[in-house]
C-alpha positions, 0 to 999 in steps of 0.5 A, spaced: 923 877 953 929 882 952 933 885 957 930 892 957 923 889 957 924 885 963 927 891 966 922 896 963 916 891 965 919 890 973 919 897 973 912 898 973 908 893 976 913 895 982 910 902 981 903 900 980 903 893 984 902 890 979 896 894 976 898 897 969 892 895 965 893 902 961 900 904 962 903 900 955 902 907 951 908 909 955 910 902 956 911 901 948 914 908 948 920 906 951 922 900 950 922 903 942 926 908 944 931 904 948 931 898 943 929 901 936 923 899 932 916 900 931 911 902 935 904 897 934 897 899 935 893 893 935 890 887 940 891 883 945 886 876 943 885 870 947 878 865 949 872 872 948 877 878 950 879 882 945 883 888 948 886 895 945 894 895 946 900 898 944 907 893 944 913 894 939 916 890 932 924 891 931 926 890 924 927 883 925 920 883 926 921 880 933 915 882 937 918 885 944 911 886 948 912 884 956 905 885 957 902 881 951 907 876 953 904 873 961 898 872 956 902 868 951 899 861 954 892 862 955 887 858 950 887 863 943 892 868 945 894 872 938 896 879 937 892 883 931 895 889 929 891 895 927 897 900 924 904 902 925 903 910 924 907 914 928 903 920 928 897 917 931 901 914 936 905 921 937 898 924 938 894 919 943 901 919 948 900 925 952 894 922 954 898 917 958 904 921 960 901 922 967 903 913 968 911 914 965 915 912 970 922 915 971 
């Protein structure tokens, strides 16, 4: 896991105990903005689970995702991308700004 995600990634499970299901829209957000790259919307999938989320793609095309990544050994885990629009992502944000923490 990059710095920046790993810095990014403590600073919200010690905001919210640990309890940040929901918060990868501004998650995402940041971690693109200090690092670069996209912002992808997709899922997080593993066993039976498949569950919305938001995580970051540089133009290397490494995945810079801290959330999906505690996952990362879980029987069938895989991301499956929706779409890279920035115009949804853009539109869907505000809704989440009340989690961004400073």
């Amino acid at each position: 896991m990059c710095g920046v995600c790993r810095e990014v990634i403590d600073r919200y499970n010690a905001h919210f105990e640990g309890e940040i299901q929901g918060c990868c829209p501004v998650i995402a957000d940041e971690i693109a903005e200090r690092i670069g790259g996209e912002v992808v919307a997709g899922y997080l999938c593993w066993t039976t689970v498949r569950r919305p989320h938001w995580w970051v793609v540089t133009p290397d095309g490494a995945a810079h995702d801290p959330m999906g990544d505690e996952l990362k050994d879980e029987p069938g885990f895989h991301r499956d991308e929706a779409h890279r629009q920035r115009g949804v992502f853009d539109s869907i944000l505000p809704q989440f700004e009340q989690w961004r923490v400073a």
